[in-house]
N, C-alpha and C positions, 0 to 999 in steps of 0.2 A: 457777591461772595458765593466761590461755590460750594454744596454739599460738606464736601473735602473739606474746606475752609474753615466755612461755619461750624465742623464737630470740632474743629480743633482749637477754634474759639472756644468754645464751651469748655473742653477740657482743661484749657489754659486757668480761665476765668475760674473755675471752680476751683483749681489748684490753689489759685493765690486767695484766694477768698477760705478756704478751708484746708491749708496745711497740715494742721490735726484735725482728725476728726472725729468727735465725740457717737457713743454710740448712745442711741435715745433713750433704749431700756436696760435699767438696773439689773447687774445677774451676774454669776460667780462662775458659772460651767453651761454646757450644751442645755442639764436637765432645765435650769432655772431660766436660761433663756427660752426654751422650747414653753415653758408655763406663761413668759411675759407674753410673749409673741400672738400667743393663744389666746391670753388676755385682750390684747391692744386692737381686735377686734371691736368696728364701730365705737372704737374707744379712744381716752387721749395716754397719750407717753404720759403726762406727767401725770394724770388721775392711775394709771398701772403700776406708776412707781410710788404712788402713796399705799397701794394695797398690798402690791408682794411683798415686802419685810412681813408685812403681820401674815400672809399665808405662808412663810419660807420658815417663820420664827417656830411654824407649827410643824411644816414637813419641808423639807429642802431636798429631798429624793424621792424617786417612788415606793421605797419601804415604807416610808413613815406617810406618805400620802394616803396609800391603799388602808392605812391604821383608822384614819377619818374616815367620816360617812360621807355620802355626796349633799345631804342636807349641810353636815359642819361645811363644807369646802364653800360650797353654797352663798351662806349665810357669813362668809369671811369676803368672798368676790362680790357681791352684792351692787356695790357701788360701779365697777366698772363698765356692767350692763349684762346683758342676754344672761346671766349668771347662770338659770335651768339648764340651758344648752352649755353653758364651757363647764359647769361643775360635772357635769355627767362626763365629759370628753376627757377634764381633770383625772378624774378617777380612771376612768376606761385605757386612756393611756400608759399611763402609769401600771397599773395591774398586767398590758400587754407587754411593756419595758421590762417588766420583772420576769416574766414568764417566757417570753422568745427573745431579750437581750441579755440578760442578766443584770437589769438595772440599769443599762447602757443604750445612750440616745444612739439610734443609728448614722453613719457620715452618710447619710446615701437619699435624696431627694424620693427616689421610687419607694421604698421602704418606710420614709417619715411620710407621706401621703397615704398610707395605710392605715395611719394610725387615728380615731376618734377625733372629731373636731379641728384634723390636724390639712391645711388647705397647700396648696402647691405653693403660695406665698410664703406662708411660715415655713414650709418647708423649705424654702429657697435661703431665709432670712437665718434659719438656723445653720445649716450648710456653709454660708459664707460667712458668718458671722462667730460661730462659735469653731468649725473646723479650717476654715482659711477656704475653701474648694470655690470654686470663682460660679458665682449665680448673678442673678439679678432682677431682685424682687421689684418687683412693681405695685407701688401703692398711688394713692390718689395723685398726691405733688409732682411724684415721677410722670405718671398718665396723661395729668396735665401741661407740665412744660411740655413732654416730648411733642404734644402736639404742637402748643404755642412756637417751638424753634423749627417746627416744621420738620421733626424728625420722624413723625410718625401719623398717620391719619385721623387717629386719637375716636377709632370702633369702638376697640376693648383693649382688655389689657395684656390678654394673647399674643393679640398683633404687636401691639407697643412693647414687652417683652422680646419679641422677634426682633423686631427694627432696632432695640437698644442693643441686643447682640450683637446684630449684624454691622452697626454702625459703631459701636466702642472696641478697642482693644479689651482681649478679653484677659488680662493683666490687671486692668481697670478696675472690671464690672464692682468688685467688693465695695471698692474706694467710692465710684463714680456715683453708685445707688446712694449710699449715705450722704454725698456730698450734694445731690441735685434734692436729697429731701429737706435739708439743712437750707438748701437753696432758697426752695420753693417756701418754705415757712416764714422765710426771714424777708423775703425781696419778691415774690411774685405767688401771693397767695391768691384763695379764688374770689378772696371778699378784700375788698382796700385796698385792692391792689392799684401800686403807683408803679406807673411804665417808666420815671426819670430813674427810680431806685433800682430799676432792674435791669441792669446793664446789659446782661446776656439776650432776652426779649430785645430790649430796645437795638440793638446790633444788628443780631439776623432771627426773628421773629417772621413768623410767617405772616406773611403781607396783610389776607384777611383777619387777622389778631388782632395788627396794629394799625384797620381800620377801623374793625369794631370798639376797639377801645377809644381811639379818637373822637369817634361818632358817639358813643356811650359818655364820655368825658363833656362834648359840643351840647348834648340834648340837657343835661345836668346845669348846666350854667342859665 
């Protein structure tokens, strides 16, 4: 199979497997996703969507955010993790939304990269997510397969952002992100993972993958 082929395997495969596509983090507009995203840091979707209701029930904009202190914000995130660092970036943000947007998330990747605790990831996740503008965040699942289907050399996430560009329709990119993370959780995770369930790998998987796993599968018995 070639390159050519093999993407459009994927693309095939993900289509029929995730027709709709659910998005992972709870949120009403740009602001409330720009707070999950920020959250979801070394964190889980579902431990993020237990907390923001009670942080959104307190501020759901940057007015009513900048009203809290960053110990309240703090001591509301708590659970999700790194809390010191995202409750400071919480507020920091927020306070810059109000003062150079007028409360208004910017549609613009370079401009939300500016912003406090705000990383070229979420910046990407909000952009395609809350405005439609075609990105293509790269998180672990994604980093992951792209190696395993041999789409990408699987350095960092620089390069495997590059190569998912360059190798999807960029029509896609919104659809494709969510759909290969949705993928990778359900059928080809880093831990359990079972190569019969994961039709895309087992197809056109990069050779070395799916010898290591054979041999990792041989030495287990």
């Amino acid at each position: 199979m070639t390159k050519a082929e093999s993407v459009d395997f994927a693309i095939r495969t993900l289509q029929q497997f995730y027709p709709v596509i659910p998005v992972p983090l709870e949120h009403k507009d740009p602001y409330t996703l720009l707070i999950a995203v920020l959250l979801s840091a070394q964190s889980t979707d579902v431990r993020v969507n237990k907390i923001t209701p009670l942080l959104f029930q307190r501020a759901d904009n940057p007015y009513d955010m900048v009203k809290l202190t960053i110990e309240e914000i703090r001591e509301i995130i708590r659970p999700v993790g790194l809390s010191p660092m995202k409750s400071k970036g919480i507020y920091g943000l927020s306070k810059i939304l109000i003062e150079k947007y007028g409360g208004q998330v910017p549609a613009d990747i370079a401009l939300l990269e500016e912003l406090p605790s705000v990383g070229h990831k979420t910046a990407s996740v909000v952009v395609s997510q809350a405005f439609g503008i075609p990105a293509f965040p790269v998180d672990t699942h994604i980093h992951r397969l792209m190696y395993r289907w041999g789409f990408s050399n699987g350095k960092n996430v620089v390069q495997t952002e590059k190569d998912a560009k360059r190798l999807f329709p960029k029509e896609l990119w919104n659809e494709l992100h969510l759909q290969i993370i949705w993928y990778g959780r359900e059928y080809s995770p880093a831990r359990g993972w079972d190569l019969e369930k994961d039709i895309i790998t087992k197809t056109i998987g990069r050779k070395k993958v799916l010898d290591d796993y054979h041999k990792t599968k041989k030495a287990r018995k």
